[in-house]
N, CA, C and O of each residue as an XYZ file, in Angstrom:
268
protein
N       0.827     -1.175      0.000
C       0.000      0.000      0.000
C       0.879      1.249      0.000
O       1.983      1.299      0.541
N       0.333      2.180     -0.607
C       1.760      3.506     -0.546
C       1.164      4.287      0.567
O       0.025      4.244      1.033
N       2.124      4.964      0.866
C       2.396      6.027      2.111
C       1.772      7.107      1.616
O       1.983      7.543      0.485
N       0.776      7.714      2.634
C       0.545      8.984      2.452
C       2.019      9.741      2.481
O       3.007      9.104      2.846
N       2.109     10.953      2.130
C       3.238     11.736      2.564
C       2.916     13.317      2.646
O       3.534     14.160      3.298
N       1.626     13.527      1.697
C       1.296     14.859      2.258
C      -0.006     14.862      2.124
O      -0.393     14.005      1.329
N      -1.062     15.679      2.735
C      -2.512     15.872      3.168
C      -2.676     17.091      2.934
O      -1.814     17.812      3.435
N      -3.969     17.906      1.992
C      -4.658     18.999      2.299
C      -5.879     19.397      2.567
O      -6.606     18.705      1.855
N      -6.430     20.018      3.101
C      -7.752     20.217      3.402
C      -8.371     21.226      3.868
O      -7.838     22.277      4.223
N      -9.327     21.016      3.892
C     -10.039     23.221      3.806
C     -11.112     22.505      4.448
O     -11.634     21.548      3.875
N     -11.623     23.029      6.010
C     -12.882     23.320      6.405
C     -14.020     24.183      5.947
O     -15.165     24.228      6.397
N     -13.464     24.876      4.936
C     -14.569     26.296      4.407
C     -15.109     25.470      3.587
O     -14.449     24.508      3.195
N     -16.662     25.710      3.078
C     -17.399     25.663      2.621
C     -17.341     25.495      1.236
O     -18.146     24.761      0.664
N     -16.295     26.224      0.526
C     -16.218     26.195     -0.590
C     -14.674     25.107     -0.730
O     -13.819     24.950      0.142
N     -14.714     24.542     -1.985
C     -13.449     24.065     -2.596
C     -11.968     24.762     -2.344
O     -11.081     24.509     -1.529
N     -12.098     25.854     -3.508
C     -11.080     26.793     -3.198
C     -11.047     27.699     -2.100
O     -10.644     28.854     -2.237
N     -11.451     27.232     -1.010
C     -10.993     28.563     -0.056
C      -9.822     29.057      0.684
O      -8.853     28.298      0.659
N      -9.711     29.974      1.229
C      -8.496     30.417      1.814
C      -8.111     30.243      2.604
O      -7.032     30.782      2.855
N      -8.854     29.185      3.745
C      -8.489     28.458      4.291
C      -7.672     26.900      4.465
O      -7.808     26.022      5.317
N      -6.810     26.997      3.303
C      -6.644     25.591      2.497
C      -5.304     25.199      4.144
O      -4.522     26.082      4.497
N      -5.345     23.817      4.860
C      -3.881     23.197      5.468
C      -3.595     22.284      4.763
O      -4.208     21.798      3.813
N      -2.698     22.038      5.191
C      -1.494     20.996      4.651
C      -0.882     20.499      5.973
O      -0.741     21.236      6.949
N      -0.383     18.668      5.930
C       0.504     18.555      6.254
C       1.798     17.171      5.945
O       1.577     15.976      6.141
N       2.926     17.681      5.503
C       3.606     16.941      5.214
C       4.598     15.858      5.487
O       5.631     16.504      5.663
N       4.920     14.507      5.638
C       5.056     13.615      6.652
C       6.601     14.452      6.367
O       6.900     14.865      5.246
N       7.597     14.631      7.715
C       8.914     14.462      7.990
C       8.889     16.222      8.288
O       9.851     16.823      8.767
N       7.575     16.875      7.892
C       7.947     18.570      8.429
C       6.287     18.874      9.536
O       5.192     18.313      9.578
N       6.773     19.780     10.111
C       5.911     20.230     10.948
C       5.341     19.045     12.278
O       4.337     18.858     12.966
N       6.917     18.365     12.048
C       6.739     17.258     13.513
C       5.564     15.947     12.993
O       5.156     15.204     13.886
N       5.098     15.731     11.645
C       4.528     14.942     11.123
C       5.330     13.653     10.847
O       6.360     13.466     10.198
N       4.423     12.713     11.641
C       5.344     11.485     11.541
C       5.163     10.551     10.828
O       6.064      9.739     10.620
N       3.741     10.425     10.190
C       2.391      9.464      9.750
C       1.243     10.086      9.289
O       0.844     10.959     10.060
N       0.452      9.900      8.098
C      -0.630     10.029      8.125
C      -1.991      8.829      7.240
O      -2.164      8.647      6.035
N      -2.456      8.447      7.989
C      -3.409      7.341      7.535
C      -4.450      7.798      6.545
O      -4.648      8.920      6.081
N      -5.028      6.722      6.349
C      -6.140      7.289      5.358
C      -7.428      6.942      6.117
O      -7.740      6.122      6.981
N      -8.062      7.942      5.409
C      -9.351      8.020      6.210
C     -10.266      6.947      6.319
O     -10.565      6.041      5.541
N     -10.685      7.281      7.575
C     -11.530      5.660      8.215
C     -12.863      5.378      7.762
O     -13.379      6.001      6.833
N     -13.455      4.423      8.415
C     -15.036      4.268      7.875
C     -16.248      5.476      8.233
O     -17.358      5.371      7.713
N     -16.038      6.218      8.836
C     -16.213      7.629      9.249
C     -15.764      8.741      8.622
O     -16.314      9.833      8.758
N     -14.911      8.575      8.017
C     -14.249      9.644      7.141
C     -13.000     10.730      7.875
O     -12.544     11.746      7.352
N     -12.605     10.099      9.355
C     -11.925     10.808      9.604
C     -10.386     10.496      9.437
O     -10.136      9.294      9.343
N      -9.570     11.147      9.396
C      -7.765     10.922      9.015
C      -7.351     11.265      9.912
O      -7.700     12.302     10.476
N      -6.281     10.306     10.393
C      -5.494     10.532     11.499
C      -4.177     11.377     11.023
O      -3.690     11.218      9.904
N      -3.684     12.235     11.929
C      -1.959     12.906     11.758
C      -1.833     12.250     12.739
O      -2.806     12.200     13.491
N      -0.629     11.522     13.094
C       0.068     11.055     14.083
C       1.634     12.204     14.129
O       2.380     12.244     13.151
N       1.850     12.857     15.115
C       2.996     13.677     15.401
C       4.300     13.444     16.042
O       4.443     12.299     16.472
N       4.724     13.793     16.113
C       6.311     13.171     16.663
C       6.484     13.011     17.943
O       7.392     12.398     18.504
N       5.216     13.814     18.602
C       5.155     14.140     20.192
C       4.024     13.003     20.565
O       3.516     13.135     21.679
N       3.660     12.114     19.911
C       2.654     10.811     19.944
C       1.281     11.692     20.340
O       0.391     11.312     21.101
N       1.354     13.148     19.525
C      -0.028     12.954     19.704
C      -1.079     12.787     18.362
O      -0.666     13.397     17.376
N      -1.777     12.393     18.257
C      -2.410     12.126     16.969
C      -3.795     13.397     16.770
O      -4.596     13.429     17.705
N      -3.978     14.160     15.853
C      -4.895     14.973     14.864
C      -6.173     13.988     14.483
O      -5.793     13.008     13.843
N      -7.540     14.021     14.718
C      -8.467     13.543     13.849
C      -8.768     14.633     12.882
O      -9.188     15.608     13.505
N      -8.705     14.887     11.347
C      -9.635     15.600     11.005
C     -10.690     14.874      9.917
O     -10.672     13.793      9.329
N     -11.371     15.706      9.939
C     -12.987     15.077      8.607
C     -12.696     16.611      8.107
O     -11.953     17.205      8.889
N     -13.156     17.453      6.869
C     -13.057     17.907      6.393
C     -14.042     17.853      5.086
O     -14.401     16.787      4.586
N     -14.381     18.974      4.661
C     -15.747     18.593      2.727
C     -14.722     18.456      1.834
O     -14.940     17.679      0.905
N     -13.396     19.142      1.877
C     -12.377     19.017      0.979
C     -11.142     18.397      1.409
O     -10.330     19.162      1.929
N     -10.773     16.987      1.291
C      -9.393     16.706      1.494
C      -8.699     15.871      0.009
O      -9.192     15.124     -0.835
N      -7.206     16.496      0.245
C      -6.353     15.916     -0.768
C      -5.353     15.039     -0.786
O      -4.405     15.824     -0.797
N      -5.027     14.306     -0.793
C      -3.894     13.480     -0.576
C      -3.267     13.364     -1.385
O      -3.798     13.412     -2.495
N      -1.642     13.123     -1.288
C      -0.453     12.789     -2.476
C       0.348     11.666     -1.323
O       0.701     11.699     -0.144
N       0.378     10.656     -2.511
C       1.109      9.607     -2.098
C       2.357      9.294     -2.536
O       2.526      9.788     -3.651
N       3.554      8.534     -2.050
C       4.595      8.220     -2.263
C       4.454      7.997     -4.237
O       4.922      8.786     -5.058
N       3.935      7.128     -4.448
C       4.084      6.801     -5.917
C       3.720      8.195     -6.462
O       4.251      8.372     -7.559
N       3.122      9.041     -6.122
C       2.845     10.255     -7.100
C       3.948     11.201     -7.195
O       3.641     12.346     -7.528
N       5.234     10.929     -6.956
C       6.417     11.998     -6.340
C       7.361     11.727     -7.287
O       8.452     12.296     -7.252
């Protein structure tokens, strides 16, 4: 299965909004990131073992093979 390695996602309402995050495995203390569950939520797991749930209307993912 390939590795997530980076995640984006926007809580706003719209697609493009200006609220767009990101996060990329090996920066911003990102250690892991799973793919989303039967719920739709994605885990960040952090370097400090604490783990992020988010759900989001817009998320993006790029995986190892896409690089």
């Amino acid at each position: 299965m390939d590795e997530i390695i980076s995640f984006e996602f926007s809580n706003g309402s719209k697609i493009l909004d200006s609220s767009i995050y990101e996060y990329k495995v090996g920066k911003e203390n990102v250690a892991k990131i799973d793919l989303p569950d039967s719920n739709g939520f994605v885990a960040v797991h952090k370097d400090n073992n604490k783990t992020e749930y988010i759900k989001a209307p817009y998320m993006k993912f790029c995986t190892d093979s896409h690089v």
